[in-house]
VOTORTI-608642 format. One record per residue (C-alpha): x, y, z; residue in three letters. Coordinates in steps of 0.001 Angstrom, whole numbers. Layout:
BEGIN
+---------+---------+---------+-----+
:      xx :      yy :      zz :   r :
+---------+---------+---------+-----+
:       X :       Y :       Z : ALA :
...
+---------+---------+---------+-----+
//
This chain:
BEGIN
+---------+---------+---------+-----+
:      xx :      yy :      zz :   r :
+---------+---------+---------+-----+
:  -83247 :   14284 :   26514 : UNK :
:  -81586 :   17297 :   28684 : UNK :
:  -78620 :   16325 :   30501 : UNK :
:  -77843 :   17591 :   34307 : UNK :
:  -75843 :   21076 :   34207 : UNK :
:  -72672 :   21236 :   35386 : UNK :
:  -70873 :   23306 :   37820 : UNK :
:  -67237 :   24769 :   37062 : UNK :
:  -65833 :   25800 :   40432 : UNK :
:  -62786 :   28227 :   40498 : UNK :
:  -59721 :   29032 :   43199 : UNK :
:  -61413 :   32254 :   45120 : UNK :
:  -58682 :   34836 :   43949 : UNK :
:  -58674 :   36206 :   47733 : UNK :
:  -60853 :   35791 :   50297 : UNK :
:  -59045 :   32593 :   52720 : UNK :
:  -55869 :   33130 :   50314 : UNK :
:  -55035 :   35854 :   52225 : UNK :
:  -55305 :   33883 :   55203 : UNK :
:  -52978 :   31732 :   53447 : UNK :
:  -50722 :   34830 :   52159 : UNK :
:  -50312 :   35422 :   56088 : UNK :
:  -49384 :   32623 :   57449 : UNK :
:  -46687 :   32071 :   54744 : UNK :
:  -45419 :   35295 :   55813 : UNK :
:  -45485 :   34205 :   59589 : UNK :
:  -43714 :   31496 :   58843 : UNK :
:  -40850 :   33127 :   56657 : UNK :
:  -40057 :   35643 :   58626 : UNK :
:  -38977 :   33186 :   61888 : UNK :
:  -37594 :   30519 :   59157 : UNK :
:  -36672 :   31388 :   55708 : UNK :
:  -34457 :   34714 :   57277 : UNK :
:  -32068 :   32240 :   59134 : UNK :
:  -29608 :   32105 :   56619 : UNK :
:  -28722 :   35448 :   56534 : UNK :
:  -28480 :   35903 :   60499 : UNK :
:  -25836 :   32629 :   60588 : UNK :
:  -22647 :   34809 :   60735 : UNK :
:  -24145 :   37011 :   63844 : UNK :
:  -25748 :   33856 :   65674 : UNK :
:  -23142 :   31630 :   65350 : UNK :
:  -19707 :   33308 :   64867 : UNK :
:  -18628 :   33813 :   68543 : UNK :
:  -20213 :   30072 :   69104 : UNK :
:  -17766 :   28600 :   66431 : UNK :
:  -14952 :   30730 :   67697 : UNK :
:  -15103 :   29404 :   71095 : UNK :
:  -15126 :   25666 :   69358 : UNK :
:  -11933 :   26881 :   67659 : UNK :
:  -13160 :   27241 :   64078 : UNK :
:  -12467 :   29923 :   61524 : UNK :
:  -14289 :   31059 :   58718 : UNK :
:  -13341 :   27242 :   57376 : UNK :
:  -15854 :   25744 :   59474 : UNK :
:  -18658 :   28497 :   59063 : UNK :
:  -18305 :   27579 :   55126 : UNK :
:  -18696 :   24143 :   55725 : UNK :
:  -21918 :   24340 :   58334 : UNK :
:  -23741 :   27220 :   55557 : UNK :
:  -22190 :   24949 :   52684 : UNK :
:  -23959 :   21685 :   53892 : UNK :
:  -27397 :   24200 :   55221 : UNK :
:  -27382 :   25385 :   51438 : UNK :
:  -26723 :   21559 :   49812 : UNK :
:  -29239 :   19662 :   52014 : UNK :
:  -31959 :   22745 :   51087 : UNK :
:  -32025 :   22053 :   47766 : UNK :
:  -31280 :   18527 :   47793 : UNK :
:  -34268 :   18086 :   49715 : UNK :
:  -35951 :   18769 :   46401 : UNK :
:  -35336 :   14624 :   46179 : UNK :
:  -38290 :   14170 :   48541 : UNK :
:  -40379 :   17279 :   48360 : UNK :
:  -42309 :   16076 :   44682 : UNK :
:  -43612 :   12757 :   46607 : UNK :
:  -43851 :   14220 :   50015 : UNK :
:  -46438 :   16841 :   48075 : UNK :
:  -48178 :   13764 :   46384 : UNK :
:  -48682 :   12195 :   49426 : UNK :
:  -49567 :   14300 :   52022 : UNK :
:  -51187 :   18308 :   52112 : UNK :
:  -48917 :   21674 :   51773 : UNK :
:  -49713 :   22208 :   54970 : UNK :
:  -48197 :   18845 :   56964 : UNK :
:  -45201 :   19197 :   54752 : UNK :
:  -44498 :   22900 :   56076 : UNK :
:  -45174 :   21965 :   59625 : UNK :
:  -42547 :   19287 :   59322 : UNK :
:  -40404 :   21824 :   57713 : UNK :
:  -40531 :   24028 :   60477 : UNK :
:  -40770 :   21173 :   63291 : UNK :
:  -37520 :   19596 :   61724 : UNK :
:  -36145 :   23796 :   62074 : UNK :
:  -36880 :   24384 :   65155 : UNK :
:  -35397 :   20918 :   66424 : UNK :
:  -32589 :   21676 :   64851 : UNK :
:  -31653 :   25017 :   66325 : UNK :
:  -32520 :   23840 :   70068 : UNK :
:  -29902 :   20897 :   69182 : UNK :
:  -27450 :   23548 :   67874 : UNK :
:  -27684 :   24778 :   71889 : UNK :
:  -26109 :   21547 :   73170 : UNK :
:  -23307 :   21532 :   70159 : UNK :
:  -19731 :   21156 :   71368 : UNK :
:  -18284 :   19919 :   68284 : UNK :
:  -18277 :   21333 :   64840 : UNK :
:  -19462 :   18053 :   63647 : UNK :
:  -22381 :   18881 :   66011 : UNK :
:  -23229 :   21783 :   64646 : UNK :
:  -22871 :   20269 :   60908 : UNK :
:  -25835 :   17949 :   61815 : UNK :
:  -28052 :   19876 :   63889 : UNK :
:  -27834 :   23205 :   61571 : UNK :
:  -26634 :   21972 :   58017 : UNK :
:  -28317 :   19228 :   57688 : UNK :
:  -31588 :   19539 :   60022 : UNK :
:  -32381 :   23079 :   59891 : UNK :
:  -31620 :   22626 :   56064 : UNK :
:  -33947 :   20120 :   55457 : UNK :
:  -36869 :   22123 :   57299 : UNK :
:  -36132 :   25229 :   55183 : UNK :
:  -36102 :   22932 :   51928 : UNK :
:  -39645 :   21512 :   52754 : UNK :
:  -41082 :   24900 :   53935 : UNK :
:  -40309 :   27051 :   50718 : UNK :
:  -42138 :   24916 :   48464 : UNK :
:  -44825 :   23517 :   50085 : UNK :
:  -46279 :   27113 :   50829 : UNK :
:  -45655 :   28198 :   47513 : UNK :
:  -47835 :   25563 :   46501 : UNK :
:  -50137 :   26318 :   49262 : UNK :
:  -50319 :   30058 :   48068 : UNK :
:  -50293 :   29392 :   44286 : UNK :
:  -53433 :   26876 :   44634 : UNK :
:  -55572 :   29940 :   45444 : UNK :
:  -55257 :   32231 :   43146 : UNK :
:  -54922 :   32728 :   39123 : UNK :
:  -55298 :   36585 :   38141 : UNK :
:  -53376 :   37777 :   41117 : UNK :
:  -51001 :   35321 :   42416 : UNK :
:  -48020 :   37749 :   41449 : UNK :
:  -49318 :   40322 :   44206 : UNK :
:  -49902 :   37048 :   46328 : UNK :
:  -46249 :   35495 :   46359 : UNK :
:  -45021 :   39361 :   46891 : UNK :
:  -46553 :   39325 :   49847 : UNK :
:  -45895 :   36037 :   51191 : UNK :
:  -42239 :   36286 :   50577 : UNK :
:  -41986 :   39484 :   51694 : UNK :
:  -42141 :   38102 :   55307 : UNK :
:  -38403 :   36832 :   54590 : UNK :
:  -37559 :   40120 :   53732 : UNK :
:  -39705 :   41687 :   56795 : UNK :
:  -37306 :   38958 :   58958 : UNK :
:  -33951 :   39547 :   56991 : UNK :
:  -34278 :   43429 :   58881 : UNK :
:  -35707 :   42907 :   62045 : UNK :
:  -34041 :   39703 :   62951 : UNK :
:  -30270 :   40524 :   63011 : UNK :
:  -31783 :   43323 :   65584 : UNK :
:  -33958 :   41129 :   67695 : UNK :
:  -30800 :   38461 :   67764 : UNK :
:  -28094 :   41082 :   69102 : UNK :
:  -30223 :   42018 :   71460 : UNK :
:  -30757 :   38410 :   72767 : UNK :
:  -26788 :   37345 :   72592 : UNK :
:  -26048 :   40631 :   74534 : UNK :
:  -29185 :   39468 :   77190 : UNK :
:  -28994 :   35408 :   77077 : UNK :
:  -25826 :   34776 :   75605 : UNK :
:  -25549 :   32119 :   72630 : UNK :
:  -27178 :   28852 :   74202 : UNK :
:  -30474 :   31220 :   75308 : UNK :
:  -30657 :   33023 :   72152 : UNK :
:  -30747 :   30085 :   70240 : UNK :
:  -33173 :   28171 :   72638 : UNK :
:  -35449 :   31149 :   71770 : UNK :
:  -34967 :   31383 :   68247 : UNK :
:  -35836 :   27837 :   68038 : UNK :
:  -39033 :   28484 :   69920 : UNK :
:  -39542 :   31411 :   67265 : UNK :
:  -39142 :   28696 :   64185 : UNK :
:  -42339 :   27387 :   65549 : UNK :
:  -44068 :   30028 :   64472 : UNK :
:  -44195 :   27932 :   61361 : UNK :
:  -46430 :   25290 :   62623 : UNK :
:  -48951 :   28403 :   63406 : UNK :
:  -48683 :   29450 :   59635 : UNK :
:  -48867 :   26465 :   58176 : UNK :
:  -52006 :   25849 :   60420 : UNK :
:  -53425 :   28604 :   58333 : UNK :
:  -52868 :   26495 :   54926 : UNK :
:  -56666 :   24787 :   54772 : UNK :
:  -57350 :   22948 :   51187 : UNK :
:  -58557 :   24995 :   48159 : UNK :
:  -61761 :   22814 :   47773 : UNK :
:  -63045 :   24288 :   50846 : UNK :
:  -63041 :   27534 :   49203 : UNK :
:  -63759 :   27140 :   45642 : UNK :
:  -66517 :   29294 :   43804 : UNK :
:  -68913 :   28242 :   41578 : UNK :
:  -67916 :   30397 :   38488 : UNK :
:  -70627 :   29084 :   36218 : UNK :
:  -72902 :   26384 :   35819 : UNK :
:  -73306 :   24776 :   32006 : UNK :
:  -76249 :   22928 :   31177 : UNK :
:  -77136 :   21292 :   27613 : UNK :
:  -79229 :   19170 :   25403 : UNK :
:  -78132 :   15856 :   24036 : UNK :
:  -77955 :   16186 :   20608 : UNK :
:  -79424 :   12750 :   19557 : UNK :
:  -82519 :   11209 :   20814 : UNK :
:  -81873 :    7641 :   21003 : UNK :
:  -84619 :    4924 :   22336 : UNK :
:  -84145 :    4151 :   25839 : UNK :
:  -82299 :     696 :   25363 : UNK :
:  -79989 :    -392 :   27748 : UNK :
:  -77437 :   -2453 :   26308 : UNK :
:  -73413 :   -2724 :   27223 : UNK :
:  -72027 :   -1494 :   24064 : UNK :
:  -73559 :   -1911 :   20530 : UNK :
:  -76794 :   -3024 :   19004 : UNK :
:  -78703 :   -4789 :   16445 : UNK :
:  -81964 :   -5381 :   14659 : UNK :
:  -84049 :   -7009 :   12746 : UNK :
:  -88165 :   -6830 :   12012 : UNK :
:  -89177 :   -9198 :   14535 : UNK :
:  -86987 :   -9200 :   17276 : UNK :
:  -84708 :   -6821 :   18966 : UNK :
:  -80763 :   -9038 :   19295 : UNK :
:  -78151 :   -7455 :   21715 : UNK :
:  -74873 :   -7767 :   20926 : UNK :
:  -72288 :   -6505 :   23465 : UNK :
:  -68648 :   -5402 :   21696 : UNK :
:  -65392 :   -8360 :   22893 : UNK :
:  -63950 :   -7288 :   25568 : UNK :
:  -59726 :   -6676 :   25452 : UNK :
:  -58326 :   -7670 :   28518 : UNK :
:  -54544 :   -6593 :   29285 : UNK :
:  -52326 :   -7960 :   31884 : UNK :
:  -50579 :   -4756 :   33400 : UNK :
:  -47318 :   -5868 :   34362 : UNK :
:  -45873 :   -4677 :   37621 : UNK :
:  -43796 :   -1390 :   37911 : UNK :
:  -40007 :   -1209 :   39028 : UNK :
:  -38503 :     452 :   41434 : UNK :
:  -36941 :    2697 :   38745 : UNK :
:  -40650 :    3696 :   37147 : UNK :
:  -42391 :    4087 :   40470 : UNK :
:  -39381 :    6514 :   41516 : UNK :
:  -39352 :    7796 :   38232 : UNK :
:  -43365 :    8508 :   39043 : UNK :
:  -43008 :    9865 :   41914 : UNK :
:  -40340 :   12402 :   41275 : UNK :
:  -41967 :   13224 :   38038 : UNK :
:  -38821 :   12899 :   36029 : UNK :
:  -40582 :   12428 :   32713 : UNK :
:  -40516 :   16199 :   33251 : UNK :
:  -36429 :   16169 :   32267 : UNK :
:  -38181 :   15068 :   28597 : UNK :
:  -39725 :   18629 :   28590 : UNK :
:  -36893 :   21029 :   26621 : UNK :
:  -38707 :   24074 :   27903 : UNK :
:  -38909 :   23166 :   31372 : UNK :
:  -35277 :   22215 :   31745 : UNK :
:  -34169 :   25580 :   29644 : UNK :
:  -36389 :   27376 :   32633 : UNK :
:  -35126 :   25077 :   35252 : UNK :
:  -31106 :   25759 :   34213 : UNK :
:  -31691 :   29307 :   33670 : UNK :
:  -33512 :   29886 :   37107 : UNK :
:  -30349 :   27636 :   38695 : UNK :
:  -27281 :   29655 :   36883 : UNK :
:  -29360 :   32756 :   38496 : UNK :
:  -29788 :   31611 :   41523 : UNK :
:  -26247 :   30962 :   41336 : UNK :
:  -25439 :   34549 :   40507 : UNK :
:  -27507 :   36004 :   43032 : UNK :
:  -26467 :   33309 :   46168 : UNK :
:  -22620 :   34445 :   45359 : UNK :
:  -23439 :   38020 :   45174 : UNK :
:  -24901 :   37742 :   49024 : UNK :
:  -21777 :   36330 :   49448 : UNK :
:  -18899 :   38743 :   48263 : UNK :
:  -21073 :   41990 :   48016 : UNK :
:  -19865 :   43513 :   51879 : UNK :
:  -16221 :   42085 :   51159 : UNK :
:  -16339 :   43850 :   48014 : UNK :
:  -17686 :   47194 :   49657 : UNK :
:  -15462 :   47151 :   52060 : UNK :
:  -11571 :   45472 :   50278 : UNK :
:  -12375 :   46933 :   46985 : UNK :
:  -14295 :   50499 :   47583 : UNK :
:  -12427 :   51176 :   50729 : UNK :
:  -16251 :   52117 :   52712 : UNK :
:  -16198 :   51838 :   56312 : UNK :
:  -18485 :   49768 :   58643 : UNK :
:  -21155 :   51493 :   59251 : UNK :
:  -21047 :   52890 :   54855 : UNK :
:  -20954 :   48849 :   54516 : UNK :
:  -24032 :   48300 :   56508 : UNK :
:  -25782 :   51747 :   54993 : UNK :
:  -25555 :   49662 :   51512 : UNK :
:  -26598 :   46317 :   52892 : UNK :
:  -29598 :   47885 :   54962 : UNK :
:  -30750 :   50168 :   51653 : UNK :
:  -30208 :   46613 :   49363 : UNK :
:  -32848 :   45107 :   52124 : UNK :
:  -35190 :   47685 :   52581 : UNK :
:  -35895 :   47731 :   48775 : UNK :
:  -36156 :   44396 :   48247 : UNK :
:  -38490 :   44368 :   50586 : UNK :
:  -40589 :   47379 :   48940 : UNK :
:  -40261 :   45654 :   45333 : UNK :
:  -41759 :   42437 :   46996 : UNK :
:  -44733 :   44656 :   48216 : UNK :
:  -45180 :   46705 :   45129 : UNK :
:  -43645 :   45148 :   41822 : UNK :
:  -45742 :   42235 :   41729 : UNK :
:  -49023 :   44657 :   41966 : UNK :
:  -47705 :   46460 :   38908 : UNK :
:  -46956 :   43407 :   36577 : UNK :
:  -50496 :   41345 :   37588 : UNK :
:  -52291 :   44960 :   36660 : UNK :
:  -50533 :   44915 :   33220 : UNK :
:  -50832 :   40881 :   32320 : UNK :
:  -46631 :   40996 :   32260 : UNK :
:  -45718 :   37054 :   32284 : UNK :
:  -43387 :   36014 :   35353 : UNK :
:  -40866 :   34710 :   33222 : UNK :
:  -40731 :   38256 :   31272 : UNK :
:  -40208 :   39562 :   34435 : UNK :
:  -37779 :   37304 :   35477 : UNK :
:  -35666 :   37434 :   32462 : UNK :
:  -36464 :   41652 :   32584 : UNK :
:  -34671 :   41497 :   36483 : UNK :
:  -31785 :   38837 :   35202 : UNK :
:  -30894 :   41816 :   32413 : UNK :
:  -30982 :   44979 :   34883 : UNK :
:  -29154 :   42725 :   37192 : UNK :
:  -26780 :   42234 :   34932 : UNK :
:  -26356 :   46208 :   34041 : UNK :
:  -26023 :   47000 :   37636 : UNK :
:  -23212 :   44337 :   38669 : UNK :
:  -21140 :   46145 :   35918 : UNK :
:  -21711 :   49477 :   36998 : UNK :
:  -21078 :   48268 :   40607 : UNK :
:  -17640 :   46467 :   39420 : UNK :
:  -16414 :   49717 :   37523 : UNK :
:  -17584 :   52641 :   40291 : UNK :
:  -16092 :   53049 :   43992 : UNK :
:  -17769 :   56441 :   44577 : UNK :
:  -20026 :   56622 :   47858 : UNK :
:  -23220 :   57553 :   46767 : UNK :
:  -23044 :   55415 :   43654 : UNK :
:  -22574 :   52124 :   45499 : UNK :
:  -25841 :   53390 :   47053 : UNK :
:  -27740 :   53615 :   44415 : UNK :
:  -26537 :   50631 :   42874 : UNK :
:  -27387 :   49010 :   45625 : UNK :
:  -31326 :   50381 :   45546 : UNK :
:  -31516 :   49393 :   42507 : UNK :
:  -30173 :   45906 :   43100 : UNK :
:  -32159 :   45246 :   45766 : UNK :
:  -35369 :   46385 :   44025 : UNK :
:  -34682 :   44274 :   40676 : UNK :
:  -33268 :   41210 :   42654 : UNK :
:  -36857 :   40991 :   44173 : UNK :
:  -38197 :   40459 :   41002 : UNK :
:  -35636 :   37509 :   40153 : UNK :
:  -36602 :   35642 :   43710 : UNK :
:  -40761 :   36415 :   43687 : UNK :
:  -40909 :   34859 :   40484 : UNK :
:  -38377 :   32065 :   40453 : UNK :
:  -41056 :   29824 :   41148 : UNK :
:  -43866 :   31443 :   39362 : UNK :
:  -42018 :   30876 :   36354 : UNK :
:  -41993 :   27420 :   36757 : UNK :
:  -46057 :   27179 :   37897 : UNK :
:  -46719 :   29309 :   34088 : UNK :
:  -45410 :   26013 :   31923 : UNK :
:  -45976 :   22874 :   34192 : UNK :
:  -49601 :   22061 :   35665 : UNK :
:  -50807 :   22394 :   38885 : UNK :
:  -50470 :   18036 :   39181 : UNK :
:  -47024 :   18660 :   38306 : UNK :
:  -45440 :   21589 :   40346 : UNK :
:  -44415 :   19565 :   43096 : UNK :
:  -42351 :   17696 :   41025 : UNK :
:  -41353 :   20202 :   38773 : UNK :
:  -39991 :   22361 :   42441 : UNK :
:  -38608 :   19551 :   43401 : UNK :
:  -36475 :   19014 :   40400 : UNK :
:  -35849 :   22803 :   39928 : UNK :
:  -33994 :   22665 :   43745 : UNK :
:  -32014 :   19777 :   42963 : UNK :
:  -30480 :   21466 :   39818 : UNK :
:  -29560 :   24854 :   41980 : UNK :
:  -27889 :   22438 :   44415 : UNK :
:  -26108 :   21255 :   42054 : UNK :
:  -24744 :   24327 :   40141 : UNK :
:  -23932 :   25956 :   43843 : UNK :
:  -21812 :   23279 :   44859 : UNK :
:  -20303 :   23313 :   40975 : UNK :
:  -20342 :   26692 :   39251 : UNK :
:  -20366 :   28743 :   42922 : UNK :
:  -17376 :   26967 :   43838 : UNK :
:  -16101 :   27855 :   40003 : UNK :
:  -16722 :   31781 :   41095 : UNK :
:  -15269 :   31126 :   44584 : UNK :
:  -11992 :   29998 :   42315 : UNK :
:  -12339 :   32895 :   39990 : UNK :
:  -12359 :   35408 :   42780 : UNK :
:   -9716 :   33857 :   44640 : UNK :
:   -7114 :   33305 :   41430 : UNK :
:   -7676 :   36854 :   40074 : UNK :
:   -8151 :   38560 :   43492 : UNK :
:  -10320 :   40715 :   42529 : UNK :
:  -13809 :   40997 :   43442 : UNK :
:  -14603 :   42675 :   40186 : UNK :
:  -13892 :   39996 :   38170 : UNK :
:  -15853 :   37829 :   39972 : UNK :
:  -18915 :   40376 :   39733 : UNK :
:  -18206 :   39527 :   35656 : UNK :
:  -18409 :   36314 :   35865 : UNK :
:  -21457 :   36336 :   37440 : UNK :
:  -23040 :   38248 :   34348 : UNK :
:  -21592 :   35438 :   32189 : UNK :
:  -23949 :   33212 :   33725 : UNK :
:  -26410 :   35570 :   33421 : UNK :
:  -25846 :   36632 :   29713 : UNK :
:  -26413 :   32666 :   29205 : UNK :
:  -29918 :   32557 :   30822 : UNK :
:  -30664 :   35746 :   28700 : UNK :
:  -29549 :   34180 :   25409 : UNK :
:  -31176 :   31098 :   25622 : UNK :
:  -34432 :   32208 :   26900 : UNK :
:  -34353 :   34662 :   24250 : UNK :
:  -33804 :   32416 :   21532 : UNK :
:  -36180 :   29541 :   23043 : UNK :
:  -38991 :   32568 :   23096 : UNK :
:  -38125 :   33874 :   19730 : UNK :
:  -38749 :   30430 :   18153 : UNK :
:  -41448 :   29490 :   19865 : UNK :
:  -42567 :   32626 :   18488 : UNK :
:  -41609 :   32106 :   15090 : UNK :
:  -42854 :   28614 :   14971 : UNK :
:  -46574 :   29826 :   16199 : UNK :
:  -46969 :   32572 :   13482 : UNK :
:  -46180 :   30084 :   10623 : UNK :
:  -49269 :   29193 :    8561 : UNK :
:  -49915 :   25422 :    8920 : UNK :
:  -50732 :   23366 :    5731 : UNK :
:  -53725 :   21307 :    6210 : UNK :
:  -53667 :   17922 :    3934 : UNK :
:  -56882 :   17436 :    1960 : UNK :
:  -57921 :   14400 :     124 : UNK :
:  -58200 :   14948 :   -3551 : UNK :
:  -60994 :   13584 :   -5510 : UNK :
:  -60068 :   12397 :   -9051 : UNK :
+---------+---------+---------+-----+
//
């Protein structure tokens, strides 16, 4: 008796991905560059409420915390509803949040409307159109997170541009009436996100023989007989009661935290976190350090920052190309960037020369690309697609976590030493940990594949 074939459909690898790719990029490039265009949007705002750098800390501080913490609802908000609601809430809740910031008269004010809200939209966008992206495609989702992300890097050069020219037009309560208009770009993008299974191809179609030929009985389970008449006998029938779940199960459920059982996952999950780490407090004390420590002027500063930019925005476009054309894993790159990262920060830390801090800062730019394109990737490669919500979710509450911890710890470092240098050092601790234990994790793994397995065979006597 032939059975039916049946169809295996796969993602399309391209044709409304790109669609997708796009309107991830729209919506990074009004959203995702906020954070670095904070100092220029706001500073003469908080001056005029009295508040020193103090207060910007604290506002970027509780931004940064309430991103990543929002990895508490992201995993269920993902089960629940479609990538593309949970971005357009992401960039609703942004773009509500910067039109409050208009009417702020009160630090507090601003703490609410642009820590908490705006942070909260940013934490919902980044991961639901990752997951929106990384649903269509399997070969070349590399080239297609490069591309998507480089829309934050696209905004992260045109926006502190298009924002100076606004304050210097509008003033602060226009320009950030418009940029909050801008956020809602989002909504646009995320329009864009339209399920996978309206897309998939049929990649091919199986079709088989059943292998025994069995008279066409119907019966509920097993069967009997005898000569003369044909006796039925259906198999007992278990029946369990299922007790109800607690709130501590159905929250474990949701947030997937069986994943914490997973030792691979959480050595990914703390090593993307410590770099994250790195990277956020490198942002952070890289123009200080150009300018207190090398002794470059202004406009030398913002030659470095503007190179650092521009080729982080070219690796975006080009590295991920390269390593889906030669099957390199994400975390291999990953760990690759964390190591050349590493080399560079000590150069950087040890040479004041001009043209050196240049090229150091090429060449950070370029390789820290490769750290933030596959910081999630790294994560999809070991968890299922079921699971990556979850596994995101968890992922941003750890880097929450170490920021508020370990970057305060290098905050500390840098402040007790004073010396940027050191601080540059301590950074490559944390990444000479991630490089170790990835290393060893891989190296076992390894090891323990390669060894032959001994297969138990009953002996006859």
């Amino acid at each position: 008796m032939s059975s039916s074939p049946s169809k295996i459909y796969a993602p399309p690898n391209g044709g409304w991905g790109w669609v997708v790719v796009f309107g991830v990029a729209l919506t990074n490039i009004f959203n995702q560059s906020l954070i670095s265009i904070f100092g220029l949007l706001f500073g003469e705002h908080l001056q005029s409420l009295g508040q020193t750098t103090v207060g910007a800390a604290l506002v970027m501080n509780l931004n940064s915390v309430s991103l990543n913490f929002s990895g508490l609802i992201i995993g269920p908000l993902l089960k629940r509803y479609s990538p593309r609601v949970v971005c357009a809430a992401g960039s609703l809740l942004t773009g509500l949040g910067l039109v409050l910031s208009s009417f702020t008269n009160e630090l507090w004010q601003v703490c609410i409307s642009y820590g908490f809200l705006v942070g909260v939209g940013l934490g919902l966008i980044n991961p639901s159109s990752f997951i929106a992206v990384n649903s269509y495609f399997t070969s070349r989702r590399g080239q297609a997170i490069g591309l998507a992300m480089a829309g934050t890097g696209l905004g992260q050069m045109i926006m502190p541009h298009v924002v100076r020219q606004l304050l210097d037009t509008y003033g602060f309560k226009g320009t950030i009436l418009i940029m909050g208009g801008l956020a809602l770009n989002g909504v646009v993008g995320a329009s864009l996100f339209q399920p996978v299974n309206q897309h998939l191809l049929l990649e091919k179609e199986k079709s088989g023989e059943d292998k025994l030929l069995l008279k066409s009985v119907q019966s509920d389970g097993s069967q009997c007989t005898d000569d003369e008449d044909v006796i039925f006998a259906t198999k007992p029938t278990v029946i369990e009661m299922v007790k109800p779940k607690t709130w501590a199960s159905r929250i474990s459920d949701a947030m997937d935290l069986k994943l914490l059982k997973d030792i691979i996952f959480l050595n990914i999950s703390i090593g993307t976190s410590l770099t994250y780490t790195a990277t956020v407090n490198f942002s952070m004390i890289f123009p200080y350090f150009l300018k207190e420590t090398a002794g470059l002027s202004n406009n030398d500063v913002a030659l470095c920052m503007s190179v650092l930019a521009g080729t982080d925005l070219a690796s975006r476009l080009t590295l991920p190309t390269l390593t889906d054309k030669f099957k390199i894993s994400c975390r291999s790159l990953f760990l690759a960037g964390g190591f050349l990262l590493l080399i560079i920060r000590s150069i950087l830390a040890e040479t004041l020369y001009r043209t050196n801090l240049i090229c150091m800062s090429a060449l950070y730019g370029y390789f820290r690309a490769a750290i933030i394109v596959n910081q999630n990737l790294t994560i999809s490669e070991h968890v299922s697609q079921d699971r990556l919500a979850g596994a995101l979710g968890l992922n941003m509450i750890m880097k929450g976590i170490f920021v508020i911890t370990i970057g305060q710890l290098l905050g500390w470092i840098r402040d007790y030493y004073q010396s940027y240098p050191v601080c540059l050092y301590a950074q490559n601790v944390l990444a000479g940990i991630v490089i170790i234990t990835w290393s060893t994790e891989i190296i076992l793994r390894r090891y323990n594949t390669s060894q032959p397995k001994l297969i138990q065979r009953p002996v006859n006597i």
